[in-house]
GUPABA-25678 format. One record per residue (C-alpha): residue in three letters; x negated, y negated, z; residue number from 0. Coordinates in nm, 4 decimals. Last residue first. Layout:
N
   res         xx         yy         zz     n
   ALA          X          Y          Z   NUM
...
//
This chain:
349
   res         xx         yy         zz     n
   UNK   -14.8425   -11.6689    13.3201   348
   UNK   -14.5944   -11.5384    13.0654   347
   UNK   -14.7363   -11.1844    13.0616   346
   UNK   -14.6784   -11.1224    13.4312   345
   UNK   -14.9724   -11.1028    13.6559   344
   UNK   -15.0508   -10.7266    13.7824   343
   UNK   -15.0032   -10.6956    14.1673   342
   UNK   -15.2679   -10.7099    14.4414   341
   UNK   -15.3230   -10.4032    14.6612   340
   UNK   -15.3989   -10.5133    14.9924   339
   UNK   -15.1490   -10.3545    15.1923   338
   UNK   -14.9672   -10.1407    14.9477   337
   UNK   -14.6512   -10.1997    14.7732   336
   UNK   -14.3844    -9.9204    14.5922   335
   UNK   -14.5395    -9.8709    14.2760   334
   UNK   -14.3983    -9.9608    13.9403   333
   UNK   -14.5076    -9.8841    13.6015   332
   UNK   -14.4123   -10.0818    13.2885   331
   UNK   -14.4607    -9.9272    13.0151   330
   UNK   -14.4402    -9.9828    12.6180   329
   UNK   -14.6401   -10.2649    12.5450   328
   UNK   -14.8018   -10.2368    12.8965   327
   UNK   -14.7959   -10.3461    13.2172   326
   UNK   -14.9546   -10.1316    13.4706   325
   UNK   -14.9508   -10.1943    13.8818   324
   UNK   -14.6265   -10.3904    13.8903   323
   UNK   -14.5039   -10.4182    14.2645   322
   UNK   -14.1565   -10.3017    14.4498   321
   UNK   -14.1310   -10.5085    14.8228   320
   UNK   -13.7794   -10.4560    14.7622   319
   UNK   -13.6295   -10.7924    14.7705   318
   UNK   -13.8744   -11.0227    14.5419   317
   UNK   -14.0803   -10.7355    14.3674   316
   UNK   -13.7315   -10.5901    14.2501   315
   UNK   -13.5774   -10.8801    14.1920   314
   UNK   -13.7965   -10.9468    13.9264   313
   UNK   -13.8186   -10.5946    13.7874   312
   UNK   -13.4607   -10.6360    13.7532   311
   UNK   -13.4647   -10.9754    13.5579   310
   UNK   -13.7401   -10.8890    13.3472   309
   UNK   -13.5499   -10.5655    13.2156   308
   UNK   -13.2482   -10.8519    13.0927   307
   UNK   -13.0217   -10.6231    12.8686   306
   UNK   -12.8567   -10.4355    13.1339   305
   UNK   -12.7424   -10.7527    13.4021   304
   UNK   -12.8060   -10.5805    13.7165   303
   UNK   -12.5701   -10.5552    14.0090   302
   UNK   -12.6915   -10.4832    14.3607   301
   UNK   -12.8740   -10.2005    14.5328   300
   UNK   -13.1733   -10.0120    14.5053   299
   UNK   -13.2519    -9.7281    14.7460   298
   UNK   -13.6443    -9.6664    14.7230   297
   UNK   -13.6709    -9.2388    14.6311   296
   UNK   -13.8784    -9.3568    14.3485   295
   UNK   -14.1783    -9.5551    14.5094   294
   UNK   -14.2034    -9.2183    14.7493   293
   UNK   -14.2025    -9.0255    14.4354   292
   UNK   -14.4988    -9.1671    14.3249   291
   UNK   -14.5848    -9.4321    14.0136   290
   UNK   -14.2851    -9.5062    13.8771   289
   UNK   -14.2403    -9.5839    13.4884   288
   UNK   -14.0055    -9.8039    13.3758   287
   UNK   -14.0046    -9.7983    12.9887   286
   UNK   -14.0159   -10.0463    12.7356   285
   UNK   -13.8249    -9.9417    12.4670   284
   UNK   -13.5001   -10.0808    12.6622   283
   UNK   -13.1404    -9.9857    12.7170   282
   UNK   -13.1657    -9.6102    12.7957   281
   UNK   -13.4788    -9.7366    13.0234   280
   UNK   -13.2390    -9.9172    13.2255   279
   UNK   -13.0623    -9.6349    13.3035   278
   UNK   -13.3725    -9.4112    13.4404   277
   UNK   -13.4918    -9.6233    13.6091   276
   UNK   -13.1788    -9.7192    13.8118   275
   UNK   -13.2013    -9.3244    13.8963   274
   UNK   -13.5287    -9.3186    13.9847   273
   UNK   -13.4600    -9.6462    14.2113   272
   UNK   -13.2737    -9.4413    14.4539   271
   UNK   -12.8977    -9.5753    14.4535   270
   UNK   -12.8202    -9.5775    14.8170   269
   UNK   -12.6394    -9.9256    14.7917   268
   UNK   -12.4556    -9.8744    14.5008   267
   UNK   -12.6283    -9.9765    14.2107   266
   UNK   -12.3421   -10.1939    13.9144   265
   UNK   -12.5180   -10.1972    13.5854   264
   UNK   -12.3978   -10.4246    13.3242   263
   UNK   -12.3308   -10.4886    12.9951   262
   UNK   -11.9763   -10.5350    12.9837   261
   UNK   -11.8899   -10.1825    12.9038   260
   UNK   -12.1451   -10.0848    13.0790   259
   UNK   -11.9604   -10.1582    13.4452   258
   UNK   -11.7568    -9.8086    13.2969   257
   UNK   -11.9235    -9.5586    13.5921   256
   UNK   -11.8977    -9.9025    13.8784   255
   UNK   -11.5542    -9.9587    13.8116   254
   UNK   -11.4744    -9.6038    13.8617   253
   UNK   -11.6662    -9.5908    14.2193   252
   UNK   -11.5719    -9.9141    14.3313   251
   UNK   -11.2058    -9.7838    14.2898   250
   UNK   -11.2173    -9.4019    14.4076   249
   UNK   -11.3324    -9.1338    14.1798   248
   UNK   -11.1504    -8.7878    14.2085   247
   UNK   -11.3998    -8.5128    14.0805   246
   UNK   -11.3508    -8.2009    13.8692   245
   UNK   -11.5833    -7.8568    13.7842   244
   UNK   -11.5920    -7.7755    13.4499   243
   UNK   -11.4406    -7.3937    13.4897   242
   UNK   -11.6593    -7.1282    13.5388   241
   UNK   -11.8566    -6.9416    13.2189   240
   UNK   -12.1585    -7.1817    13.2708   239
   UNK   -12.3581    -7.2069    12.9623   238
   UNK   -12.1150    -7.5138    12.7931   237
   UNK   -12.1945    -7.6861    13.0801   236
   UNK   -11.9356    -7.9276    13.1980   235
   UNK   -11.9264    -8.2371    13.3951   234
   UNK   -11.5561    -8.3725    13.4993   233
   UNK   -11.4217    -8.7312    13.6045   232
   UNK   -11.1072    -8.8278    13.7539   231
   UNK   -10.9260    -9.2008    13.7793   230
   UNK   -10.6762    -9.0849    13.5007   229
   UNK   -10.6518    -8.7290    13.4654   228
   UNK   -10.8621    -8.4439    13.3911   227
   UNK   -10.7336    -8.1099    13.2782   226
   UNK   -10.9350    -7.8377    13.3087   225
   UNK   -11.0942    -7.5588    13.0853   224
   UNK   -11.2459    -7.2074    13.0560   223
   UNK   -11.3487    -7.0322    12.7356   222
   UNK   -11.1973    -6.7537    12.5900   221
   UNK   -11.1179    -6.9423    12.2792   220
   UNK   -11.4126    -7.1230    12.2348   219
   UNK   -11.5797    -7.4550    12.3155   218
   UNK   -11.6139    -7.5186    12.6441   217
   UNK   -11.4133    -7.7371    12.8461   216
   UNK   -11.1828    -8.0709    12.8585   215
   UNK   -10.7918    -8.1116    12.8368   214
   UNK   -10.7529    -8.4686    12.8944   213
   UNK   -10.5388    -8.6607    13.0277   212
   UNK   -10.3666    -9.0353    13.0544   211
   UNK   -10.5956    -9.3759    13.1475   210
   UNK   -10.9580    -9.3992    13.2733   209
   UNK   -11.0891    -9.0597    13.2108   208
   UNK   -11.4709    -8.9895    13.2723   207
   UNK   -11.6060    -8.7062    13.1002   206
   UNK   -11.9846    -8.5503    13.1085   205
   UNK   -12.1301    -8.3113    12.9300   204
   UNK   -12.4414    -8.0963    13.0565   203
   UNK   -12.7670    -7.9509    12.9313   202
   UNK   -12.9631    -8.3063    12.8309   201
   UNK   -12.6594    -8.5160    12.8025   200
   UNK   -12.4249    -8.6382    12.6490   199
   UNK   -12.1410    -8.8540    12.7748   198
   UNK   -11.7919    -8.9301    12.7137   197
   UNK   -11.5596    -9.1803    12.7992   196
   UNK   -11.1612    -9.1818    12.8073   195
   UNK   -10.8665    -9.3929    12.7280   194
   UNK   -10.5338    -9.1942    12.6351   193
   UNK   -10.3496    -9.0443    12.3343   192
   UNK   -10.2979    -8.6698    12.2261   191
   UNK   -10.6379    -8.5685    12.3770   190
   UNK   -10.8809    -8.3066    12.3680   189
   UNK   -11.2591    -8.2771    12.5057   188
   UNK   -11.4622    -8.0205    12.3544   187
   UNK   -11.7921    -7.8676    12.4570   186
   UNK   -12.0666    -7.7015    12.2858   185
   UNK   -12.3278    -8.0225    12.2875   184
   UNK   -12.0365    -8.2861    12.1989   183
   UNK   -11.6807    -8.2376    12.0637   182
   UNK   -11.4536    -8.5086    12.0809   181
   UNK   -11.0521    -8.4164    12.0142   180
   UNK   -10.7766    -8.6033    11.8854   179
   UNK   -10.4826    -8.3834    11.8600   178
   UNK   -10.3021    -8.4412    11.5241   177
   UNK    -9.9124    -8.4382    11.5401   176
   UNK    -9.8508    -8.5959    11.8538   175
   UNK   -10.0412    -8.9293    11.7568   174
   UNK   -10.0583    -9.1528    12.0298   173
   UNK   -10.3600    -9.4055    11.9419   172
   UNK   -10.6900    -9.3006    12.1091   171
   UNK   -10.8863    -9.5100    12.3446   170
   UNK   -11.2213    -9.3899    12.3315   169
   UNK   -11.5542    -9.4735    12.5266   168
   UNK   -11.8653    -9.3466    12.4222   167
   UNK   -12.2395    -9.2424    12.5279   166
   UNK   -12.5164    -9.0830    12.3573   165
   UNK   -12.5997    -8.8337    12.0775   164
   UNK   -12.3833    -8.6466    11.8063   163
   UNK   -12.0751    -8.6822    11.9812   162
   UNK   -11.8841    -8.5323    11.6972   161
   UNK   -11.4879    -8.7066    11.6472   160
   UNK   -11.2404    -8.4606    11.5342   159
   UNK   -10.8683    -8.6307    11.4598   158
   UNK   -10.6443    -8.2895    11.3938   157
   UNK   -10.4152    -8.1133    11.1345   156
   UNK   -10.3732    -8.3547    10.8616   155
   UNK   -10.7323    -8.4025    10.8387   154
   UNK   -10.9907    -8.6641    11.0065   153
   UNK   -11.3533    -8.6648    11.0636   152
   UNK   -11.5587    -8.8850    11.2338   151
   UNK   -11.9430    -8.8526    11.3169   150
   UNK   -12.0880    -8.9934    11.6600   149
   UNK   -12.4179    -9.1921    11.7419   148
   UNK   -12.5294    -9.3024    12.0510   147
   UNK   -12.8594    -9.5338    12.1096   146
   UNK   -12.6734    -9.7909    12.3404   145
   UNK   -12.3096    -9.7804    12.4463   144
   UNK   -12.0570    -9.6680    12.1589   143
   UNK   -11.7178    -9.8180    12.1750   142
   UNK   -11.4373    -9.6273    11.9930   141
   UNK   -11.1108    -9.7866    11.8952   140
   UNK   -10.7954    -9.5721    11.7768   139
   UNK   -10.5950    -9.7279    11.5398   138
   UNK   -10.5413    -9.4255    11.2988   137
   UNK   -10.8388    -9.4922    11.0271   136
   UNK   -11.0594    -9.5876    11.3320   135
   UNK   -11.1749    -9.9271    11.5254   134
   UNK   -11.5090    -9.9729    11.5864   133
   UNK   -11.6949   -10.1347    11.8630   132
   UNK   -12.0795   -10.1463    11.8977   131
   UNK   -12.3515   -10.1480    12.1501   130
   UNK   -12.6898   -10.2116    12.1324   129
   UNK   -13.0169   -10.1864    12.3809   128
   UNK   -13.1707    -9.8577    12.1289   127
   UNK   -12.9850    -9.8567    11.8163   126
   UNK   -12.6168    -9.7810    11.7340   125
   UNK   -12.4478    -9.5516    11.5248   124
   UNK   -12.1520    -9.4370    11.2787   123
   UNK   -12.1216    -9.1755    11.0483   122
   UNK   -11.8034    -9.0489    10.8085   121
   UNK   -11.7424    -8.7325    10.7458   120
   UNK   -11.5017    -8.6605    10.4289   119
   UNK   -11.2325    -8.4262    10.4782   118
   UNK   -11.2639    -8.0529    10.3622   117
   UNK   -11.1642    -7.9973    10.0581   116
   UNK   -10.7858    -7.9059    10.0137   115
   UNK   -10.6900    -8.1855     9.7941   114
   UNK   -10.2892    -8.2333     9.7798   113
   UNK   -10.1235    -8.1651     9.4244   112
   UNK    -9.8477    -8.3750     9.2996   111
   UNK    -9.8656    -8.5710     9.6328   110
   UNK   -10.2456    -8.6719     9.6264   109
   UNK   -10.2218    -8.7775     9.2715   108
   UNK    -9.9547    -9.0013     9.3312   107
   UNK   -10.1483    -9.1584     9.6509   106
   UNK   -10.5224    -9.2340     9.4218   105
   UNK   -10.2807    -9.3918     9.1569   104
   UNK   -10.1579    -9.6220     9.4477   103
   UNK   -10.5128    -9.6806     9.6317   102
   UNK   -10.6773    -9.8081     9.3189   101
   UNK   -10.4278   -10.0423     9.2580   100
   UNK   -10.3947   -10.1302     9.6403    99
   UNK   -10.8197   -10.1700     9.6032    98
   UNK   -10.7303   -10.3962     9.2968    97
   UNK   -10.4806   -10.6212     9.4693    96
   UNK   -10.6869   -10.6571     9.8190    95
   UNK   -10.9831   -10.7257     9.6150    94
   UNK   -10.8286   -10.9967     9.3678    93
   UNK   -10.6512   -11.1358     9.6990    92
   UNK   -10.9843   -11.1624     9.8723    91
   UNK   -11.1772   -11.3218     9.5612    90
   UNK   -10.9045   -11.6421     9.5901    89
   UNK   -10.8902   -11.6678     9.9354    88
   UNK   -11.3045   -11.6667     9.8784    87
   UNK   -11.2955   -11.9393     9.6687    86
   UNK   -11.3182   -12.2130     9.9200    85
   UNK   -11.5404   -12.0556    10.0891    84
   UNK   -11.7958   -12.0492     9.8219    83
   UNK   -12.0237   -12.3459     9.9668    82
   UNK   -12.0936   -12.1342    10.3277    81
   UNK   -12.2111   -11.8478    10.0881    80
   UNK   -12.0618   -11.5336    10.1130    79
   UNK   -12.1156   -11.2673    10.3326    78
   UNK   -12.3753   -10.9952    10.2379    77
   UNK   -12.2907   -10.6379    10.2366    76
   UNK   -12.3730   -10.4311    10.4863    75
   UNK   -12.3531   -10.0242    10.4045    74
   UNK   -12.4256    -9.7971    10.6976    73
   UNK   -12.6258    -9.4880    10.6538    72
   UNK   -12.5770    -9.1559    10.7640    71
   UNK   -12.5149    -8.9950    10.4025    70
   UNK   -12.6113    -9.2529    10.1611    69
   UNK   -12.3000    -9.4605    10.0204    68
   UNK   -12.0953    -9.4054     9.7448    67
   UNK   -11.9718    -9.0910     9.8246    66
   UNK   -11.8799    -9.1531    10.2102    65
   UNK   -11.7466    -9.5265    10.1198    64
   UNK   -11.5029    -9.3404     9.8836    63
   UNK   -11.3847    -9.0366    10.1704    62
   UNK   -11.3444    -9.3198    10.4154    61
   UNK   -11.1285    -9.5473    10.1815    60
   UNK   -10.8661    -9.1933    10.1043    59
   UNK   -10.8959    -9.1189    10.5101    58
   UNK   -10.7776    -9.4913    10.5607    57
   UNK   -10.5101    -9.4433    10.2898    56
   UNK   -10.3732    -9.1664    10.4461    55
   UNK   -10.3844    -9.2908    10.8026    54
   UNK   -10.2560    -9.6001    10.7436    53
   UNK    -9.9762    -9.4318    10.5017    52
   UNK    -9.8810    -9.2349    10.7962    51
   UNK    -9.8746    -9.5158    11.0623    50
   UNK    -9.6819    -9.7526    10.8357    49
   UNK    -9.4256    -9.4579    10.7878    48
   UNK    -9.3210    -9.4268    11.0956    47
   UNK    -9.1772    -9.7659    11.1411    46
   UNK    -9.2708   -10.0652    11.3631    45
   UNK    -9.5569    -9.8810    11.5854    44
   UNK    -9.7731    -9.9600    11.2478    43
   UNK    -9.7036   -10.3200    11.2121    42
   UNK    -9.6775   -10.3691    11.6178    41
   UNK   -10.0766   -10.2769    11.6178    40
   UNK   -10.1728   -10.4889    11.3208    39
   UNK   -10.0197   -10.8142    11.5018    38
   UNK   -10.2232   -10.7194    11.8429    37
   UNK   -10.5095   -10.6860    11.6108    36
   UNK   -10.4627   -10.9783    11.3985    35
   UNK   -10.4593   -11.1440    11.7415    34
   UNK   -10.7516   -11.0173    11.9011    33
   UNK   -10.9298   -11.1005    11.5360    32
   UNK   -10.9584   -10.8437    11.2905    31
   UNK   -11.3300   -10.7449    11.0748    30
   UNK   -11.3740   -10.7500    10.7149    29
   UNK   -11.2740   -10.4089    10.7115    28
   UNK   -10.9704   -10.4568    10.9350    27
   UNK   -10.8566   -10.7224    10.6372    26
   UNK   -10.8669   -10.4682    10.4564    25
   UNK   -10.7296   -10.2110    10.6051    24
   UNK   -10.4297   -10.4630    10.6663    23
   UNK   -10.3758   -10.5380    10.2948    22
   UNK   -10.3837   -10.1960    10.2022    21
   UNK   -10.0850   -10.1382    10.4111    20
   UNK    -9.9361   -10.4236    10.2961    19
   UNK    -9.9570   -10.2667     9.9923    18
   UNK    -9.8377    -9.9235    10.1060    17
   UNK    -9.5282   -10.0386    10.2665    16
   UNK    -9.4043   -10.2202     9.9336    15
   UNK    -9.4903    -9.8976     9.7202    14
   UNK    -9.2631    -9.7076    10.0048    13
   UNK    -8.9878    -9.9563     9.9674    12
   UNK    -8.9623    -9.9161     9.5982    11
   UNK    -8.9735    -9.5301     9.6382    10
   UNK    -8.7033    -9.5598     9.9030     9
   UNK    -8.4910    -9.7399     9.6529     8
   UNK    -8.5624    -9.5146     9.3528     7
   UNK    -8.4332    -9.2582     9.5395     6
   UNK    -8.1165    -9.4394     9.6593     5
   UNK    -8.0592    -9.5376     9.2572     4
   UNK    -8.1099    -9.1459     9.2094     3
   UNK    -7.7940    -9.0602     9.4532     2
   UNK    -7.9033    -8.8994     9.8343     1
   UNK    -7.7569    -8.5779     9.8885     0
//
């Protein structure tokens, strides 16, 4: 039986852990460099107790930012000005102090008499050509490709992340105690800690595992699953009662599925230009349009730089005798070329 002076011991060391604790969510808040990042990560593998009061303390700042903000919105708040720098060590350490305050009074509460409402959701999404990384209450990153939106909730049971629309890559911090698990369009994908991507879309749900496995299926008890591992990748529909059928990707193959990542969009050789199409016009307003199916079925190969739509329709009339015929505000449609059919100018000539 431990004597009261080792009590108040752990209790001291506990308070300490929590305030720097507080200091790193801050400082995550306003954004961690590589390094701080590297530096945060061996703080909370260092003891177990770092982990859990990161996690309890994150979940505590989510479920504030949720009720003072409105619901799906995203607070910015303005940086300040170049001339205050030199006050801003100053304003930090008031912060950091008074959100550890805050956060202290908040954790006695919590362990005389834990809160058993649901936990708070919080939102996060990109626009149209975007991308964005976040890092969660646990450690776990998340990098949403463009026009993707998920919602994050955590509880003492499980990490539940909604794939509300889009595309997203995950690498999940090892937590054997609370499965983290993406749901999207009637499907679930489950991990205890790994890399993985996942991908709505119109009937079906794609996975793409880079690193560990996955348990990945329909939701519901009596519904089938699989396990994916590294290198595989899996499409499920949640109206199909057979198993999410499971492919084997070779090299080119894998680095080709996460080339958006950086931005980029790696054709194989026999990639129809429908299908190039239709990525690119995930990324842009303007749409490619094509205007026969002949012009669509033309196999487009190379690597294209996402964000740059003159670029590819560029090389497209250079090397693949691919014309312009309508250029609009919000089109752009292509036709494979015709003898004696003149193209339409571009805008900047």
């Amino acid at each position: 039986m431990n004597s009261p002076g080792d009590d108040e011991t752990t209790d001291r060391d506990l308070d300490v852990v929590e305030l720097q604790a507080t200091a790193w969510l801050s400082r995550r808040d306003r954004g961690l460099t590589p390094e701080e990042a590297v530096e945060f990560a061996r703080w909370r593998a260092a003891d177990g107790r770092h982990e859990a009061v990161v996690a309890e303390l994150g979940a505590m700042w989510s479920a504030l930012d949720d009720l003072s903000a409105p619901r799906g919105e995203v607070v910015r708040f303005p940086s300040p000005p170049a001339e205050s720098r030199t006050r801003r060590a100053g304003w930090i350490l008031w912060a950091v102090a008074a959100a550890a305050c805050m956060a202290l009074i908040a954790n006695v509460a919590l362990r005389s008499d834990r809160v058993t409402e649901p936990p708070a959701m919080v939102h996060y999404e990109t626009a149209i050509g975007a991308q964005r990384s976040i890092t969660l209450a646990d450690g776990s990153t998340v990098r949403l490709n463009t026009d993707s939106a998920i919602e994050v909730r955590y509880s003492a049971g499980e990490r539940r992340v909604e794939l509300a629309r889009g595309e997203a890559r995950f690498a999940v911090t090892k937590d054997a105690s609370r499965p983290f698990i993406v749901a999207a369009e009637g499907t679930e994908s489950r991990a205890l800690g790994t890399v993985f991507a996942v991908r709505r879309r119109e009937k079906e749900t794609e996975l793409l595992v880079t690193e560990g496995r996955v348990k990945f299926g329909a939701t519901g008890d009596r519904a089938p699953t699989v396990e994916v591992g590294a290198g595989q990748t899996s499409v499920c529909d949640p109206q199909n009662p057979q198993p999410p059928r499971v492919q084997t990707l070779d090299a080119g193959e894998l680095a080709r599925r996460v080339a958006w990542e950086r931005g980029r969009l790696i054709c194989r050789a026999d990639m129809p230009l429908a299908e190039v199409a239709a990525e690119f016009n995930r990324y842009h307003r303007q749409k490619l349009v094509l205007g026969d199916a002949e012009t669509g079925a033309v196999p487009v190969g190379g690597e294209f730089e996402l964000a740059k739509l003159d670029a590819l329709v560029g090389a497209l009339e250079e090397s693949f005798d691919i014309v312009v015929v309508e250029r609009g505000a919000e089109r752009l449609t292509l036709k494979l070329r015709r003898a004696g059919r003149e193209p339409v100018g571009r805008d900047d000539q």
